[in-house]
Kinemage of the C-alpha trace (Angstrom):
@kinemage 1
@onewidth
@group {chain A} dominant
@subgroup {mainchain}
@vectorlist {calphas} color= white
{ca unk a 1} P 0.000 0.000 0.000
{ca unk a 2} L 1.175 4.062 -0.136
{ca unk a 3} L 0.183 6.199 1.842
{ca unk a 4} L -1.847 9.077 -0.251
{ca unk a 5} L -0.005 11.903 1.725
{ca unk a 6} L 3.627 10.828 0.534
{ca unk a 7} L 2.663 9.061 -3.309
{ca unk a 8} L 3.092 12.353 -4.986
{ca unk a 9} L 6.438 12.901 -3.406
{ca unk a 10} L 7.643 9.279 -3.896
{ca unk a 11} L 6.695 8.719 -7.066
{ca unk a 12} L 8.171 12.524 -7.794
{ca unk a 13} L 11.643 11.035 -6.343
{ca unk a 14} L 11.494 7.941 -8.310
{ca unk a 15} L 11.109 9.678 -11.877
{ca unk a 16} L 13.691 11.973 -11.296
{ca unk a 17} L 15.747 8.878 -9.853
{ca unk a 18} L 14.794 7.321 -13.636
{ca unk a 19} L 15.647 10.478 -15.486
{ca unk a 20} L 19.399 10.403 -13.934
{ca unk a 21} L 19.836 7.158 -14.560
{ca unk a 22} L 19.314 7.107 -18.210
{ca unk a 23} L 20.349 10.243 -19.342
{ca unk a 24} L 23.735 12.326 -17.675
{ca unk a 25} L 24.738 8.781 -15.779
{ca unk a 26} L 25.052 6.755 -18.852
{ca unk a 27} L 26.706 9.441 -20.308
{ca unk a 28} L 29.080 9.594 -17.501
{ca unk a 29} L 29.521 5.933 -17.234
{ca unk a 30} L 31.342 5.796 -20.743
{ca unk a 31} L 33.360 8.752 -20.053
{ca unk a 32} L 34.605 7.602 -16.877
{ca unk a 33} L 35.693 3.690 -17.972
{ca unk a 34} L 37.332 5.277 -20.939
{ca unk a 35} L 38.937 7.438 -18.865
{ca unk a 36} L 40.317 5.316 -16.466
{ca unk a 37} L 41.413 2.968 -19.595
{ca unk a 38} L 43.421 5.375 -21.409
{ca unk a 39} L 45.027 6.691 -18.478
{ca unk a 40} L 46.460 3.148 -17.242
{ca unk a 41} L 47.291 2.975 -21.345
{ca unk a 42} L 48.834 6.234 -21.336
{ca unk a 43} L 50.742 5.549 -17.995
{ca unk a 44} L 52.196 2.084 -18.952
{ca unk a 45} L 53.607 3.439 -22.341
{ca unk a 46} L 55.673 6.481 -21.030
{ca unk a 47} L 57.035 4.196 -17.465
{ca unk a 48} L 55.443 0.524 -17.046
{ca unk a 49} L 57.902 0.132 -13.887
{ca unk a 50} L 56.916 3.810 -12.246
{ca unk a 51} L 53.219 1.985 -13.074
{ca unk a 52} L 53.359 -1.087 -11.435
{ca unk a 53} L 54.511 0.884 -8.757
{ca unk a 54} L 52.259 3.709 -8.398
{ca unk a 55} L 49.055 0.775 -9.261
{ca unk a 56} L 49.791 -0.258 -5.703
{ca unk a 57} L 47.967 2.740 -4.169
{ca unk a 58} L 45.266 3.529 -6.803
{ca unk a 59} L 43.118 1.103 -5.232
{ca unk a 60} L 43.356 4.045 -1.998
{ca unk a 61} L 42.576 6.783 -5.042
{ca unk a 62} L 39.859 5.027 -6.558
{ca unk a 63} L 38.437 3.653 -2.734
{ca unk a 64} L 38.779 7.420 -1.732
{ca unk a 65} L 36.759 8.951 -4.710
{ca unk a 66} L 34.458 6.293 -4.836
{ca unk a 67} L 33.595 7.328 -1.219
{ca unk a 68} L 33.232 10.614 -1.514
{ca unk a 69} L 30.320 9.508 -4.080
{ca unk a 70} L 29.192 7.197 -2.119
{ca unk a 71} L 28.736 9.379 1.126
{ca unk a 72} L 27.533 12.094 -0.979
{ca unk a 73} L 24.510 9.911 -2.446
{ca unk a 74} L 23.296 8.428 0.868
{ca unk a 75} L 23.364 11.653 2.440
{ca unk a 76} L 21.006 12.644 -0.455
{ca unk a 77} L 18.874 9.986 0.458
{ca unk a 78} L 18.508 10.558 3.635
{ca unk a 79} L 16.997 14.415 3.410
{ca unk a 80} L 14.972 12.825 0.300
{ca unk a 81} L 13.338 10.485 2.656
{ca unk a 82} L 13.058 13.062 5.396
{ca unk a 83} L 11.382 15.647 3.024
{ca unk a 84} L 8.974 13.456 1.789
{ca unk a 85} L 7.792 12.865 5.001
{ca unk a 86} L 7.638 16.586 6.002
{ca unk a 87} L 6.141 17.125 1.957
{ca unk a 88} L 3.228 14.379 2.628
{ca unk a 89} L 2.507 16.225 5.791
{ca unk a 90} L 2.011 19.230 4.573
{ca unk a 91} L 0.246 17.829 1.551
{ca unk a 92} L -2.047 16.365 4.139
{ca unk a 93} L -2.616 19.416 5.737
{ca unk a 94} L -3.349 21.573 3.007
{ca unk a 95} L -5.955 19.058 1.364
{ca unk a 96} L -7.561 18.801 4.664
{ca unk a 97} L -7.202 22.436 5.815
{ca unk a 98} L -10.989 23.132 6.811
{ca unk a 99} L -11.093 19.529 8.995
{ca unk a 100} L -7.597 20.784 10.178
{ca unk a 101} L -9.416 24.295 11.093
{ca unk a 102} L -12.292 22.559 12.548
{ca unk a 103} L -10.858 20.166 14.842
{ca unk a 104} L -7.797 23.131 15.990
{ca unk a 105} L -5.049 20.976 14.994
{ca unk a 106} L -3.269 23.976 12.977
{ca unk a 107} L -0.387 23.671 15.865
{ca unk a 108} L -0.771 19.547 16.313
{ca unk a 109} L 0.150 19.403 12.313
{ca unk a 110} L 2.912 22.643 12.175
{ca unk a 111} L 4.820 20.864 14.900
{ca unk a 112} L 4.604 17.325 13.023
{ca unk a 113} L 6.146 19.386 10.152
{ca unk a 114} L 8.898 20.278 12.280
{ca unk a 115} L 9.724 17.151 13.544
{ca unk a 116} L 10.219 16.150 10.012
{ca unk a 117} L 12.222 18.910 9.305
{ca unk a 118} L 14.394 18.329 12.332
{ca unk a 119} L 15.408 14.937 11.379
{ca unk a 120} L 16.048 16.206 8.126
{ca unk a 121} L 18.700 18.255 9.688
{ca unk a 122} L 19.786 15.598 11.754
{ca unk a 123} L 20.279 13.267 8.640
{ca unk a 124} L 22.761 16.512 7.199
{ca unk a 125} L 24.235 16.589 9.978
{ca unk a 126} L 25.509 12.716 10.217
{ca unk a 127} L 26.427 12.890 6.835
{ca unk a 128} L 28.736 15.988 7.187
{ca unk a 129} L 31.293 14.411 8.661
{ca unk a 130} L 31.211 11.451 6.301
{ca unk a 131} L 31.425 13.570 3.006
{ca unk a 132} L 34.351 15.688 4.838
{ca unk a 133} L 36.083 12.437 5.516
{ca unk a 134} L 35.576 11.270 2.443
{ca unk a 135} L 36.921 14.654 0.664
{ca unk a 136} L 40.202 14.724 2.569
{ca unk a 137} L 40.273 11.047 2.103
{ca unk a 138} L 40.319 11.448 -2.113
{ca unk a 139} L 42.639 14.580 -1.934
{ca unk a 140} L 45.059 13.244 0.524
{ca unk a 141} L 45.296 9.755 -1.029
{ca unk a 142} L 46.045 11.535 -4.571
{ca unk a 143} L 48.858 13.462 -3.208
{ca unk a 144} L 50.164 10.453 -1.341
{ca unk a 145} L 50.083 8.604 -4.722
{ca unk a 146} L 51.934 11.455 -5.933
{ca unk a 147} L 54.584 12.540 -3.679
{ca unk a 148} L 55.813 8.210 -4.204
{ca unk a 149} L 55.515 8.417 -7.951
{ca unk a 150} L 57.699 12.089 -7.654
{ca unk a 151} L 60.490 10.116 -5.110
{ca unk a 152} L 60.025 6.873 -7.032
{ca unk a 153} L 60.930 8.727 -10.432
{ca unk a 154} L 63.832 10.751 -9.392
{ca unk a 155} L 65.372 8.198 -8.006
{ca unk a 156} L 65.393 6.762 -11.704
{ca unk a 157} L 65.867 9.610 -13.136
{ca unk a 158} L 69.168 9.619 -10.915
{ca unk a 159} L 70.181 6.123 -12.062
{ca unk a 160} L 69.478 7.472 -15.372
{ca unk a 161} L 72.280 10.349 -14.762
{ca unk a 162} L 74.637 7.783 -13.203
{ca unk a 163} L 74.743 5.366 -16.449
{ca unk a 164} L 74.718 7.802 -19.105
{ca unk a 165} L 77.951 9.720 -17.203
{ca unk a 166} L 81.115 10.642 -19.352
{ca unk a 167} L 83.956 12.322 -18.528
{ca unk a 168} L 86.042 14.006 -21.011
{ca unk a 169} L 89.744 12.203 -22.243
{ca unk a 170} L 91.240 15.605 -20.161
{ca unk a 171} L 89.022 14.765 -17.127
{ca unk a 172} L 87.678 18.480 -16.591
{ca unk a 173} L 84.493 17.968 -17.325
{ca unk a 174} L 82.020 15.562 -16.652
{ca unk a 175} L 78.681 15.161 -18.516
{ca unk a 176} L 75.403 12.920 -18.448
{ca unk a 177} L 72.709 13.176 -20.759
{ca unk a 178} L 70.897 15.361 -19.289
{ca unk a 179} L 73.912 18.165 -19.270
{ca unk a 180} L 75.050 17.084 -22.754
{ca unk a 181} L 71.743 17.612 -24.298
{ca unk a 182} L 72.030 21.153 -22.917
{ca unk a 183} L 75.700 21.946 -23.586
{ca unk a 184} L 77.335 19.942 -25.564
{ca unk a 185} L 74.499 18.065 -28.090
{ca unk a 186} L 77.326 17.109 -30.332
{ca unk a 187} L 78.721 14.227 -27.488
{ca unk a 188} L 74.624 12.830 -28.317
{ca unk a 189} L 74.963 13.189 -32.037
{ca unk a 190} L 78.165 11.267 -31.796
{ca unk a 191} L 77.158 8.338 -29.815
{ca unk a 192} L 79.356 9.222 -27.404
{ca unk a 193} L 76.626 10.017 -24.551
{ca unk a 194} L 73.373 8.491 -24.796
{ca unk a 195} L 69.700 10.152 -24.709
{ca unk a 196} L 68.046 10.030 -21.733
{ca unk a 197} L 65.668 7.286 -21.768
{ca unk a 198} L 63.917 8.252 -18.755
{ca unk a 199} L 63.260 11.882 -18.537
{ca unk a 200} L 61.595 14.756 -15.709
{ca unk a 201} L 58.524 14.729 -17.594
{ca unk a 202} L 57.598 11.293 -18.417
{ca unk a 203} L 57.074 11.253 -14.523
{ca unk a 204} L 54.702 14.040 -14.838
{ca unk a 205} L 52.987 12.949 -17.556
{ca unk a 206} L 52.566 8.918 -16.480
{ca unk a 207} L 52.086 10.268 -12.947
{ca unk a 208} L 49.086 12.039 -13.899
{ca unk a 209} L 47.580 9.479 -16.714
{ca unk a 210} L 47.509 7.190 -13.803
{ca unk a 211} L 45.794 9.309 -11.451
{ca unk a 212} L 43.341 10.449 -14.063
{ca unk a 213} L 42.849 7.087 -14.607
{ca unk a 214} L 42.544 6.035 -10.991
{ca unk a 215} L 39.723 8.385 -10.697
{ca unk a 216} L 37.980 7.612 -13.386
{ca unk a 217} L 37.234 3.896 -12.696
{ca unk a 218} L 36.761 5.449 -8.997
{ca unk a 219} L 34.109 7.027 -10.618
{ca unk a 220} L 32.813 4.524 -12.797
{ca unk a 221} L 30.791 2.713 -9.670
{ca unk a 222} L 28.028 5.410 -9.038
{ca unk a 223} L 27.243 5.416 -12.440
{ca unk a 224} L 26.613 1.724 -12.032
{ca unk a 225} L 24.738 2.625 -8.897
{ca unk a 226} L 22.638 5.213 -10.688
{ca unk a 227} L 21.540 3.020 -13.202
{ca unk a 228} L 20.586 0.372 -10.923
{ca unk a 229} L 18.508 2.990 -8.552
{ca unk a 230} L 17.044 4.004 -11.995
{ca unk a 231} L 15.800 0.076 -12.741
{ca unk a 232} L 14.414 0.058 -9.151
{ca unk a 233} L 12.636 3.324 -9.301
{ca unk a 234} L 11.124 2.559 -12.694
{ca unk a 235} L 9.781 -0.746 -11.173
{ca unk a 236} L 8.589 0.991 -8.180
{ca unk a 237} L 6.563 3.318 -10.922
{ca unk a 238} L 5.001 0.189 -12.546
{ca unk a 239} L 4.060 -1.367 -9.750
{ca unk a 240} L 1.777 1.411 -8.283
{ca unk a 241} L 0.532 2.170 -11.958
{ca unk a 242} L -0.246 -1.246 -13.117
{ca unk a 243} L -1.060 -2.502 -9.434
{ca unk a 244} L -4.215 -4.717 -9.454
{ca unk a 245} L -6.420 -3.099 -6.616
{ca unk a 246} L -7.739 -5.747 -3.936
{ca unk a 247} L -11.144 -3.900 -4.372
{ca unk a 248} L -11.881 -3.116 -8.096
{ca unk a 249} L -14.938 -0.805 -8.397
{ca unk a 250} L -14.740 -1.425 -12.067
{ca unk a 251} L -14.544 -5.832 -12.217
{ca unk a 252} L -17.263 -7.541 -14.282
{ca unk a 253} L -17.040 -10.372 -11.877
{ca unk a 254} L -18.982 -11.669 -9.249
{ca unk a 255} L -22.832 -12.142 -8.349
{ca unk a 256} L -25.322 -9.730 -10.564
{ca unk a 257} L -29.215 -9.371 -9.826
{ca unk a 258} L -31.186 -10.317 -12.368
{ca unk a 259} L -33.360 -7.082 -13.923
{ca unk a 260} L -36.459 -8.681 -13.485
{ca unk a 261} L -36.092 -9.219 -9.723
{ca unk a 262} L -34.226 -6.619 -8.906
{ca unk a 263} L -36.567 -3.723 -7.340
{ca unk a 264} L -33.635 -1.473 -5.762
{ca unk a 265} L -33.770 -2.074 -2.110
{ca unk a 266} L -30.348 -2.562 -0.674
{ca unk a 267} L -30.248 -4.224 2.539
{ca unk a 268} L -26.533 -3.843 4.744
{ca unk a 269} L -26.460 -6.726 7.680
{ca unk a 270} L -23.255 -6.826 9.927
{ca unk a 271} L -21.112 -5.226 7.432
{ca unk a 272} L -17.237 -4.812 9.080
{ca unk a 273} L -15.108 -2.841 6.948
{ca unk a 274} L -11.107 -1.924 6.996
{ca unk a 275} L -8.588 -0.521 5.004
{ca unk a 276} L -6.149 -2.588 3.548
{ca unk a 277} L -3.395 -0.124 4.492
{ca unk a 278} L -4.569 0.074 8.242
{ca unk a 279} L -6.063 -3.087 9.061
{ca unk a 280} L -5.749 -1.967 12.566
{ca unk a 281} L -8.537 0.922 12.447
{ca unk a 282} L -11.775 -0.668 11.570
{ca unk a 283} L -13.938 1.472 9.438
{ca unk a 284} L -17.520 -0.359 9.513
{ca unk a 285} L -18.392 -2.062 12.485
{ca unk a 286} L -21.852 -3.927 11.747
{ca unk a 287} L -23.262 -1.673 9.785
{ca unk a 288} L -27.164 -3.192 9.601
{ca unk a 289} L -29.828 -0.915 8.069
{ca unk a 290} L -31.791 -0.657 4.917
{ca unk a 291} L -32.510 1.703 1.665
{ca unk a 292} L -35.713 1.636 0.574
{ca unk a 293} L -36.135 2.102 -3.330
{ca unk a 294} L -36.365 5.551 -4.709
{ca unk a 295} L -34.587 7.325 -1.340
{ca unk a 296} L -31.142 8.983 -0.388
{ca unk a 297} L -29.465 7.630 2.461
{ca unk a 298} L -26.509 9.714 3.053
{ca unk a 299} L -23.695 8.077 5.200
């Protein structure tokens, strides 16, 4: 069963819950798993070793950014949930306002609004200090990830200095390729001093791919999520618009009087009556009188 005051809002929340799924999140479900492809591909082909490395803590980028998400969306969730409440309140209130008037319940009602509204608050609250956890937790992890990949590569890049060192016949000066390439080019075009094979910016730029990349698949996951809250939502839809009602005013079925018989008394013995959505507040309790053709009983 739904409740009448909070349908509107729920089934509100579930279409827009559809929309995102199948429109922006697909979208950004592709872009994302391509992105964290190509940067891995990108990273690999300018320093597979600095990778290998650096692909021990991407799990900690990806964990950290797929947190953030994650604490962001439930967070949402819970002030959606709260506000529906407080909504199907209000939409109870205003739909009712003259039994509201008549019965003085204007401050029963305003303070059941507020109640609502307080554990909306209460809900932001909680969820503050996850999504600020969560932030430092993606930003700090990413500059952990690259502060090793800057010490792993100059280390490298010093090995890289070491090999490629050459000291002239004279022994006055003393090159590498790094200093040749800048002084003395001629020593490279030679042979004499090889090219760096490992250079400053090949850390940068694999450094970088592979945090791109990192966040990317981190970020692949609430797209996942989004679709699967929009396949929920959409059922959720369905099943209150193609629900089969337990009492169906409009059904062919069941006993008929014949026209010949039927004169248009209707007689009501012992009639008990609840609804289905609160069994536990009886509506009819015996009802037993009788409508005479021709006459208006009102009830």
């Amino acid at each position: 069963t739904n409740s009448p005051s909070e349908l509107s809002s729920r089934i509100a929340e579930s279409t827009q819950l559809l929309e995102e799924g199948i429109s922006d999140k697909l979208n950004l479900l592709f872009r994302f798993l391509f992105q964290g492809l190509v940067g891995l591909g990108v990273s690999f082909w300018y320093s597979w070793d600095m990778t290998l490395v650096l692909m021990a803590l991407s799990p900690l980028v990806g964990f950290g950014t797929w947190f953030m998400t994650k604490a962001t969306g439930e967070a949402e969730g819970l002030r959606a949930n709260a506000y529906a409440k407080a909504g199907g309140v209000a939409s109870e209130t205003l739909s009712e306002l003259r039994t509201v008037a008549a019965l003085g319940a204007e401050h029963k009602q305003a303070q059941r609004y507020v109640n609502n509204l307080e554990d909306a608050k209460k809900a932001g609250v909680r969820s503050a200090a996850r999504i600020g956890f969560a932030n430092g937790l993606m930003f700090s992890s990413g500059n952990f990830m690259a502060a090793v990949g800057f010490i792993y590569g100059s280390f490298k890049i010093a090995r890289e200095l070491d090999r490629t060192e050459w000291t002239d016949p004279e022994g006055k000066n003393t090159y590498n390729c790094a200093s040749a390439a800048r002084l003395v080019p001629e020593l490279q075009d030679n042979g004499t001093i090889d090219t760096c094979a490992f250079k400053g910016g090949d850390v940068i730029i694999a450094l970088f791919a592979l945090q791109m990349g990192a966040q990317g698949l981190g970020l692949v996951q609430p797209s996942i999520a989004a679709l699967a809250k929009a396949r929920k939502a959409a059922y959720e839809i369905l099943k209150v618009v193609e629900r089969k009602l337990v009492i169906d005013p409009f059904s062919e079925q069941g006993l008929k009087p014949a026209r010949e018989t039927c004169q248009g008394r209707i007689d009501f013995e012992n009639v008990h009556f609840t609804y289905p959505s609160r069994p536990d507040q009886p509506i009819a309790r015996g009802y037993n009188f009788c409508v005479e053709p021709g006459t208006t009983v009102a009830l």
